[in-house]
Structures are given as structure tokens and as C-alpha cells.
SEFIGU-724930 format. One record per residue: residue in one letter; residue number from 1; chain; x, y, z of N, C-alpha, C in turn. Coordinates in steps of 0.2 Angstrom, whole numbers, plus 5000, padded with zeros to 4 digits. Atoms other than C-alpha are relative to their C-alpha. Layout:
N
code pos unit n.xx n.yy n.zz ca.xx ca.yy ca.zz c.xx c.yy c.zz
A NUM A X Y Z X Y Z X Y Z
...
% end
This chain:
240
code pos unit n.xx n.yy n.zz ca.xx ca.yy ca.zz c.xx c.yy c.zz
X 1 A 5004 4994 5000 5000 5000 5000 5004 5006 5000
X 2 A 4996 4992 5001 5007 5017 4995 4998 5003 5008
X 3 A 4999 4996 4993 5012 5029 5009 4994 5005 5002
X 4 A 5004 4994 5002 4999 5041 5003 4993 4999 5002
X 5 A 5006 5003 4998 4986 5032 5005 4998 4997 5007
X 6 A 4999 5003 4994 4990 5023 5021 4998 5006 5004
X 7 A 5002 4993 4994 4990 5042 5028 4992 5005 4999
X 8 A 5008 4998 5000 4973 5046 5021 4996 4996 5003
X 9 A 5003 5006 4997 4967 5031 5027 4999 5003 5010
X 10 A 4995 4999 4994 4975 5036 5046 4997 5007 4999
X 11 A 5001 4995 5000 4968 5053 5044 4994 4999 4999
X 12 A 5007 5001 4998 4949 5047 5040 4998 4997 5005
X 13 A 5002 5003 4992 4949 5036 5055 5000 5005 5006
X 14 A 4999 4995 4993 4956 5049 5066 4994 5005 5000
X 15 A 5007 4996 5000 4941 5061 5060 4993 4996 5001
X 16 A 5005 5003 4997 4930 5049 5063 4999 4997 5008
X 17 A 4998 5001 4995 4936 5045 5079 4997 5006 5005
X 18 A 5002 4994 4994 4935 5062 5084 4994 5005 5000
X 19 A 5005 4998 4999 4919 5064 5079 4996 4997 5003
X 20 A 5003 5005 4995 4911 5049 5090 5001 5006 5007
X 21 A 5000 4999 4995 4919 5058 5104 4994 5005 5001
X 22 A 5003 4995 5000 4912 5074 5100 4990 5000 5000
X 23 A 5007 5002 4998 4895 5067 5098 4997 4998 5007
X 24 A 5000 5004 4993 4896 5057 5115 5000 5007 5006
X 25 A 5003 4996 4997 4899 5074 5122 4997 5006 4999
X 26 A 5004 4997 5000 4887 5083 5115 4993 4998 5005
X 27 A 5006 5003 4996 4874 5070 5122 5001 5000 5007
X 28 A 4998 4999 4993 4880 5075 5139 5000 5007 5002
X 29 A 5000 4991 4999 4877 5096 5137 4991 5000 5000
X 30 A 5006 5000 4998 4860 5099 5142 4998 5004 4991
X 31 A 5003 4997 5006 4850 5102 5126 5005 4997 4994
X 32 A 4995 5002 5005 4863 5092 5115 4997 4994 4998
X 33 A 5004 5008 5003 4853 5075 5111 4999 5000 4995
X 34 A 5003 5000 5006 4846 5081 5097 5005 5004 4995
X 35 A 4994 4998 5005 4862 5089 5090 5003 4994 4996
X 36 A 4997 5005 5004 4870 5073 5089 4993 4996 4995
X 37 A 5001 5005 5005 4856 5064 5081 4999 5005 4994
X 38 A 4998 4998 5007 4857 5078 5067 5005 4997 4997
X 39 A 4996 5002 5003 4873 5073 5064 4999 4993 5000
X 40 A 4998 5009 5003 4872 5054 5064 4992 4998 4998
X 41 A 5004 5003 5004 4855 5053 5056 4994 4996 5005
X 42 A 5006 5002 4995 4846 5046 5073 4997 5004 5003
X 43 A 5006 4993 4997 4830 5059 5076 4998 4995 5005
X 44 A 5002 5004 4995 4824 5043 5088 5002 5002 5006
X 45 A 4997 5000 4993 4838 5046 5101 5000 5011 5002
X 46 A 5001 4993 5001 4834 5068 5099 4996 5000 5007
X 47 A 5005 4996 4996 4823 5077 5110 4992 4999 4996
X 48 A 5006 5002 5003 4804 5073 5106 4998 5007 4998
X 49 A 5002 4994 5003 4796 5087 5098 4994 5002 5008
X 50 A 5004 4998 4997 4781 5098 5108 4993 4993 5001
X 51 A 5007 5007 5002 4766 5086 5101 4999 4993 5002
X 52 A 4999 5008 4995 4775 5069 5106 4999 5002 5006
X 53 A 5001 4997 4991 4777 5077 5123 4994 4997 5002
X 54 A 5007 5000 4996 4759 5078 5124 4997 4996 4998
X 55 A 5004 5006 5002 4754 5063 5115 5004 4994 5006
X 56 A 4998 5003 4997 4766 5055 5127 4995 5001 5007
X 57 A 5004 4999 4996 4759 5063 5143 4992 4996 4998
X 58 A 5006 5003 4999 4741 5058 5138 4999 4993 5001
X 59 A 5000 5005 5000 4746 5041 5136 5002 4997 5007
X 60 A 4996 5000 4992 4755 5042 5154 4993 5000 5004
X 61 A 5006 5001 4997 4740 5049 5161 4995 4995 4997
X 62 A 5005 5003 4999 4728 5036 5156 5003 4993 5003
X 63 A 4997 5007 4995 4741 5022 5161 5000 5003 5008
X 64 A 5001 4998 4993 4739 5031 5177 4995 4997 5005
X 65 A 5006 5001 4999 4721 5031 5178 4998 4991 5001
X 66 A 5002 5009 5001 4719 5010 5172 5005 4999 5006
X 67 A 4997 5005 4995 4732 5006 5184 4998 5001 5007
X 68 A 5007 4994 4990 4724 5017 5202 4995 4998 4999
X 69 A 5008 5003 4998 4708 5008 5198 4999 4994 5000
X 70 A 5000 5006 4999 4712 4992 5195 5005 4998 5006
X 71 A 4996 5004 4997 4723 4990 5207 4996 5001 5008
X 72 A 5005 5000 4995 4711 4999 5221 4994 4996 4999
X 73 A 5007 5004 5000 4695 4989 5214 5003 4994 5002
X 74 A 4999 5005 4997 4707 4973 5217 5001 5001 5008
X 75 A 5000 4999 4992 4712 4979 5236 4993 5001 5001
X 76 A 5009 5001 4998 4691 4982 5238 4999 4993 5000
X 77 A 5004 5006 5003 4687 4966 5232 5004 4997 5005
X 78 A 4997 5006 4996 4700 4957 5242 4999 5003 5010
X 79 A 5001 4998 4993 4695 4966 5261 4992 5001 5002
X 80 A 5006 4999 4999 4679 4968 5270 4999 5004 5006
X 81 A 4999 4991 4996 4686 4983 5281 4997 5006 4999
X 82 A 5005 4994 5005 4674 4997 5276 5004 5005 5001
X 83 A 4993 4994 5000 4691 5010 5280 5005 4999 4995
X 84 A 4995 5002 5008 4701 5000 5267 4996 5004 4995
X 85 A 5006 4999 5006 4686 5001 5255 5000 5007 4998
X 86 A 4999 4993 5000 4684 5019 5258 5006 5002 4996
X 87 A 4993 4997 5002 4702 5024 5256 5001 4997 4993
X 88 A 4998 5005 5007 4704 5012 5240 4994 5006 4994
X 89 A 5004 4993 5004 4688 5026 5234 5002 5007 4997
X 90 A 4999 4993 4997 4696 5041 5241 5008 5001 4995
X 91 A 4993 5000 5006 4713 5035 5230 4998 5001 4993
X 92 A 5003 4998 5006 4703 5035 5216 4997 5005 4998
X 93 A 5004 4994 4999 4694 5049 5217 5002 5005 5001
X 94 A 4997 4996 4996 4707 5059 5224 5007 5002 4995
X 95 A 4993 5000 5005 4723 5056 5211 4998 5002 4995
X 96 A 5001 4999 5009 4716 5052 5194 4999 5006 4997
X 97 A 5002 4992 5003 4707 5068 5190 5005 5005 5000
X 98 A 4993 4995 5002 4722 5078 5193 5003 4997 4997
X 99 A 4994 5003 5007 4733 5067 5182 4997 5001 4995
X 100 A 5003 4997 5008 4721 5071 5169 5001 5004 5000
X 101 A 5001 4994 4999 4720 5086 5173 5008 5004 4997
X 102 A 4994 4998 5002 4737 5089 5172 5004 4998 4994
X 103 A 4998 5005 5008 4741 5080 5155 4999 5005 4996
X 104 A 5002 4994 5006 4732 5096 5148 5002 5006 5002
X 105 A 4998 4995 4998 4741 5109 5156 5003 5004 4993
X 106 A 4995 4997 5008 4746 5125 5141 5007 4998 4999
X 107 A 4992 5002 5002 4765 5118 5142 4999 4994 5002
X 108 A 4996 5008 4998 4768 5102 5140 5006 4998 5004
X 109 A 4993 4998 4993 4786 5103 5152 4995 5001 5005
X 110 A 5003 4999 4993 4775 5110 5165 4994 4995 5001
X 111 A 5003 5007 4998 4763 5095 5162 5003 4993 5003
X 112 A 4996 5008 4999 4776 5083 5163 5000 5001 5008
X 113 A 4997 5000 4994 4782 5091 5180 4995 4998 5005
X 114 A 5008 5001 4993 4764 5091 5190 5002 4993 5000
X 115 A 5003 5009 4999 4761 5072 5184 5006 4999 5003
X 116 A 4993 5002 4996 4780 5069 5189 4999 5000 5009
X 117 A 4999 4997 4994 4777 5079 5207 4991 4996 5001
X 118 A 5007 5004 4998 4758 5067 5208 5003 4994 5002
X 119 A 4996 5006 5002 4768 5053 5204 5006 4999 5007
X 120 A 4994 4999 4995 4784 5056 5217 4994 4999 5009
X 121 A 5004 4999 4996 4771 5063 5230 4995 4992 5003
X 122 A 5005 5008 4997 4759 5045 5230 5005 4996 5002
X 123 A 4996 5008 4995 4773 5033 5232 5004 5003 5006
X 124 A 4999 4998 4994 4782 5043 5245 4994 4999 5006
X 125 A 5007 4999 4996 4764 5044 5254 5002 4992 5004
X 126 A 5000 5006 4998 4764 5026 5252 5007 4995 5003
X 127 A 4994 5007 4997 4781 5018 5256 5003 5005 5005
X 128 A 4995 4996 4996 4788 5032 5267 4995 5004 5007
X 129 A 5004 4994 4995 4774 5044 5273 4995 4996 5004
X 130 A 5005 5002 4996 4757 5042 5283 4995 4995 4997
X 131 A 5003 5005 5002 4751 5030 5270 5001 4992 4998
X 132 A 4996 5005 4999 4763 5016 5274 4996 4993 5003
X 133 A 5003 5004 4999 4749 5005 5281 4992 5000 4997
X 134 A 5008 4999 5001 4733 5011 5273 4997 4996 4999
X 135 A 5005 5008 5004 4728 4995 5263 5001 4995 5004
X 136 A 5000 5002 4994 4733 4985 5277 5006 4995 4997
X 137 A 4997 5005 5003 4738 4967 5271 5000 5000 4995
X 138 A 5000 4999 5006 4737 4972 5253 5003 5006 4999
X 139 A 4994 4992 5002 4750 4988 5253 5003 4998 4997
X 140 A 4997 5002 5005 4759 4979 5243 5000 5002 4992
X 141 A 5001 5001 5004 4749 4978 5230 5001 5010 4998
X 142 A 4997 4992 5000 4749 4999 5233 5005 5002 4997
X 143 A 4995 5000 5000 4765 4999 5233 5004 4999 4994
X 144 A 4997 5003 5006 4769 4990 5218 4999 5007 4992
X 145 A 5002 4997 5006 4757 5000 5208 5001 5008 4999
X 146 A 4998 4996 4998 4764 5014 5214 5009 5001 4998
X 147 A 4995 5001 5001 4783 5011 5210 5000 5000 4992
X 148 A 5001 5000 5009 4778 5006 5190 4997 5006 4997
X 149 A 5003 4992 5002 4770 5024 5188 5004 5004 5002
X 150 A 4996 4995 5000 4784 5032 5195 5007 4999 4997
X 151 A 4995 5001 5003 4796 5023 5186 4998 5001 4990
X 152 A 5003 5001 5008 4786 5024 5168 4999 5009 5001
X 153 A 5000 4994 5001 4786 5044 5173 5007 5003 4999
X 154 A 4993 4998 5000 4805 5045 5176 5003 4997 4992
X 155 A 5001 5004 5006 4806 5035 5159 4997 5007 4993
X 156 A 5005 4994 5003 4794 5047 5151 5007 5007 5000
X 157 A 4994 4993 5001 4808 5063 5155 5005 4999 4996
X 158 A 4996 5001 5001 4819 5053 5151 5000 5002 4991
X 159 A 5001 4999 5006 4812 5055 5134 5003 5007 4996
X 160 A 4998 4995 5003 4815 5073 5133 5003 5005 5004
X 161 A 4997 4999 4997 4827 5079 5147 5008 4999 4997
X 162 A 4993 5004 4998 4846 5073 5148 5002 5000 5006
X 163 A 5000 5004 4993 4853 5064 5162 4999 5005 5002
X 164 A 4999 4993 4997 4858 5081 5168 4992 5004 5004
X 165 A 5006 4996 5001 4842 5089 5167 4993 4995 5005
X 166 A 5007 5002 4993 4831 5076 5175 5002 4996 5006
X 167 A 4998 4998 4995 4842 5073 5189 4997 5004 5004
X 168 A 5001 4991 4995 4839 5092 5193 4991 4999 5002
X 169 A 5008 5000 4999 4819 5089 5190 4999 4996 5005
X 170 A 5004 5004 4996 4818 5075 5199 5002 5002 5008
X 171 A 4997 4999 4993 4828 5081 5215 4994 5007 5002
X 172 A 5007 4996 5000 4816 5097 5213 4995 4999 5004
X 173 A 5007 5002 5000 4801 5089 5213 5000 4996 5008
X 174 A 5000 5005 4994 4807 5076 5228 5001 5004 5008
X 175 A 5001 4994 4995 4810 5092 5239 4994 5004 5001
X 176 A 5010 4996 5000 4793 5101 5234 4996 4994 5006
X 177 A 5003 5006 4997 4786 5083 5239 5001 5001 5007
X 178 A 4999 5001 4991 4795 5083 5257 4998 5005 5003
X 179 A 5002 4993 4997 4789 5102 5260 4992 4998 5001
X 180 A 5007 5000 4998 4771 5098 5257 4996 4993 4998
X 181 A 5004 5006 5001 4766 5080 5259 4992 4998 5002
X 182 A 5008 5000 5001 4749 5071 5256 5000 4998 5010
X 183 A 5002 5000 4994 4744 5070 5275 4993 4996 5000
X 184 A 5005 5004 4999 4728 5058 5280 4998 4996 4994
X 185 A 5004 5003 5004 4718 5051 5267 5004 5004 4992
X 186 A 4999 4997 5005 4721 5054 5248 4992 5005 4997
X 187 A 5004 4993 4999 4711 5073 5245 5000 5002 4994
X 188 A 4997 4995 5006 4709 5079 5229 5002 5006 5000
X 189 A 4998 4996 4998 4711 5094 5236 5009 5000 5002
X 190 A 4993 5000 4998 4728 5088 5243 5005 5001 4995
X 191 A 4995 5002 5007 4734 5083 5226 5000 5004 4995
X 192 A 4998 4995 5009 4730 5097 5214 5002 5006 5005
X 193 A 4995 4994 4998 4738 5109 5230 5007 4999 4999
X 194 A 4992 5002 5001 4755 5100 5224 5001 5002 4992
X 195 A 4996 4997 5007 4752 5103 5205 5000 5006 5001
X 196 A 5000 4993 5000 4747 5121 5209 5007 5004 5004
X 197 A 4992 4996 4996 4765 5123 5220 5005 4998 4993
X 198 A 4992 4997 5006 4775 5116 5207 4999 5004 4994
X 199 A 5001 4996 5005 4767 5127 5194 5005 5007 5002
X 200 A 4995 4997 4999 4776 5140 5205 5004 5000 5002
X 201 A 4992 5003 4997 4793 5133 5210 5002 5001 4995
X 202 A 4995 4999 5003 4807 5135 5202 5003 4997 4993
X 203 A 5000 5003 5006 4808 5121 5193 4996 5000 4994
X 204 A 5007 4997 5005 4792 5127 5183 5003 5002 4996
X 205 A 4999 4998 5007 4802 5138 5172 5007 5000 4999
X 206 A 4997 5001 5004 4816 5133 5169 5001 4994 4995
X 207 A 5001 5007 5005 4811 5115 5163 4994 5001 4993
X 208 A 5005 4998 5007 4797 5126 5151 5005 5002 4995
X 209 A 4995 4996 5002 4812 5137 5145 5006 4994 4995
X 210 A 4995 5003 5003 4820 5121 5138 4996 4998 4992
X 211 A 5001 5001 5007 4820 5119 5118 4998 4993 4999
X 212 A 5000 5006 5001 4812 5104 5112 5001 4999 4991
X 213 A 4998 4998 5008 4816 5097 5093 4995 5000 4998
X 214 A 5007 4999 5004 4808 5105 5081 5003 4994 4992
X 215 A 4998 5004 5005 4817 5092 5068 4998 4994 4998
X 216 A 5005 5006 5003 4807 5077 5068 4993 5004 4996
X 217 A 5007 4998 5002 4790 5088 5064 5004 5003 4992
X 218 A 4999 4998 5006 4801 5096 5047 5002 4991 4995
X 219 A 4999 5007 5002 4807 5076 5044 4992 4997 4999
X 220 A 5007 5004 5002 4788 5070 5044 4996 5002 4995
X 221 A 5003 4996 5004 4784 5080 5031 4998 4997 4992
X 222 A 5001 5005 5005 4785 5069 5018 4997 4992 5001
X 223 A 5004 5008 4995 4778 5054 5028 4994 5001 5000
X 224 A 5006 5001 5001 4764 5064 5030 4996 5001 4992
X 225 A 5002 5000 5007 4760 5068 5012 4999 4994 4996
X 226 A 5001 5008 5001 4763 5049 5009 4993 4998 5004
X 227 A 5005 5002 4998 4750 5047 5022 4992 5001 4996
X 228 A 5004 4999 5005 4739 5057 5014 4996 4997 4993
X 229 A 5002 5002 5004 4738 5049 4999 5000 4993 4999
X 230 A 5002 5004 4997 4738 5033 5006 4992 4999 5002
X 231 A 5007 4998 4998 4723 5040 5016 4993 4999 4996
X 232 A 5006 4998 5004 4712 5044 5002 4998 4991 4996
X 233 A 5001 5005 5002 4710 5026 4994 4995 4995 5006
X 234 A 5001 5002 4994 4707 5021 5014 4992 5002 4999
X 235 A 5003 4997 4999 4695 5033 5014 4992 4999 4994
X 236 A 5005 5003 5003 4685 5026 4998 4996 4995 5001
X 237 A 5001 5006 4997 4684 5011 5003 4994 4997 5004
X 238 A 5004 5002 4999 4675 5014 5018 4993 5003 4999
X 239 A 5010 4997 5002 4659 5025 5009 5000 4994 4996
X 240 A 5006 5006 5006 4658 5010 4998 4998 4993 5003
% end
């Protein structure tokens, strides 16, 4: 092999080399995930646009809802305690409505953070605070459906934070929670006074104030126009 070649060769490695790094620390600079996937063609591992945010959140909050009700109407079904019974009503009646509530909030960031601080707030309630026996022999089952909601929330950020970034939320939010925990029963009133505090914390604007990408919505662009005309045949079909 000529020498010549050998050093161009040894020169496009090294530039590719020193582009991996460069990537790697972009995905480590708050608001850089979706730099790198410009340069290497992955929009997936980017920051989700505004609309997914909120198509996510709503997906969150109804995995909220199904899972708070099935898992209270199992603790019902399984006790004949009329104080369990009650509480297992009072947890449903008391949470979900604000999880929903909050999925529509006009920023999506400030919606993620309520349900994050709904979310934080009930399993502390349950494995730490005054709701460490509520269901009796069946806190478990609490416990359980409480820990897969909090982790499918932290999951969810993950989506459009960086490690950095939802660190800071989640430390945030877990000090809000320690300042003003649910006390007694669960109260809807207790629980939309927590998304109403993190509205105004601190954490509030600076996690709105974060850019999300607009590069997948200019990418779909032609997906959608394919859908389109896909659509229209679909759409024959079903008038005939």
C-alpha cells in the first residue's frame, strides 16, 4: 500500500474518531441529544418534539388512571374493612382527576412536571409517609402500583430531558414533595395543591424554558404527504 494512502486512510479514521467523541459529548450538554442525532441521522435518540410530549403525557396519564383503579378495585374486592374500602375510593377519586387534569396543562414541560410531582408525592405517601399501612395486608399491591408509575414517569423525562436535566427535576420535585406531603387520606384537594405549588417553583420555568426538537415535525413532512395519499383510497373504501 502506498504511503499516501495509508496516511489518508489514518487521517479518516482519526476524524471519525474524533467525531464519536464529539457526539458522545454533545449527548452529555443539556439540550445536545438532538444535536447529535442531526449529525448521525438518529432523530429517535433527539429530544421529542412539543406534540409527542403531549401525545406521550396523555398516554401516561391514562396508564395512570387504568392502573389506580384496577389496582384499588382489586384491594376492595380482596378486604371487607369498610376504612380500606373507603380509602381504595378516596385514592381514586382523589389522584386520577388531577393526572388528567394535568396531561392538559398549556405547556407540556409544566405538564410533565405536575404528573412527575403526583407521581413522586403518592409513592412517598405510600412507602415512606402516613400511607405506609393504609391498605393493610394488601399495601403491597399499593406499593407495587405505585413504584411502575413512578418509574414509567422518570422513563417518560427521560424521553425529553438529559441525564443532567432530569436529575435536577427529579431532586426538585422530591423536595417540593418533602415540604408539602399528602397527610391523611388521599384529598383531591391535597393533590391538585401540589400541582398548583410546582406550577410556581422554580423548577416550573426553567424545565418550560427548555427547547424541544423541532426536527422530527420538518422530517415528517414527507411521511405525511405519503400518508395522505395513502389515506384517500382508505378513505374510499370505507363509503363503499
Amino acid at each position: 500500500m502506498r504511503p499516501s494512502l495509508r496516511k489518508t486512510r489514518r487521517a479518516g479514521l482519526f476524524a471519525w474518531l474524533c467525531l464519536l467523541l464529539l457526539l458522545g459529548a454533545c449527548r452529555s450538554l443539556p439540550g445536545g441529544r438532538y444535536v447529535a442525532g442531526i449529525a448521525t441521522g438518529d432523530f429517535s435518540s433527539g429530544r421529542i418534539t412539543q406534540r409527542e410530549l403531549r401525545e406521550a403525557l396523555v398516554q401516561y396519564a391514562s396508564r395512570f388512571e387504568a392502573t389506580i383503579v384496577a389496582t384499588a378495585d382489586t384491594i376492595a374486592a380482596g378486604t371487607k374493612d369498610p376504612v380500606i374500602e373507603r380509602r381504595t375510593l378516596r385514592w381514586k377519586l382523589g389522584v386520577t382527576p388531577v393526572v388528567n387534569q394535568a396531561a392538559f396543562l398549556s405547556e407540556p414541560e409544566a405538564a410533565y412536571v405536575a404528573m412527575l410531582t403526583v407521581a413522586v408525592s403518592m409513592h412517598d405517601f405510600l412507602t415512606i409517609g402516613g400511607g405506609v399501612e393504609a391498605f393493610g395486608e394488601q399495601q403491597k399491591l399499593a406499593v407495587d402500583a405505585s413504584d411502575e408509575l413512578l418509574q414509567a414517569a422518570i422513563a417518560l423525562g427521560d424521553r425529553f430531558l438529559d441525564d443532567k436535566e432530569l436529575a435536577r427535576v427529579t431532586s426538585e420535585v422530591e423536595a417540593l414533595v418533602r415540604n408539602q406531603p399528602i397527610r391523611g387520606e388521599f384529598v383531591a384537594e391535597q393533590v391538585q395543591s401540589l400541582v398548583t405549588a410546582s406550577e410556581s417553583s422554580s423548577v416550573f420555568d426553567w424545565v418550560t424554558a427548555i427547547p424541544l426538537s423541532p426536527f422530527r415535525a420538518l422530517q415528517g413532512v414527507d411521511q405525511g404527504a405519503q400518508a395522505m395519499q395513502v389515506a384517500k383510497p382508505l378513505r374510499a373504501v370505507d363509503v363503499a
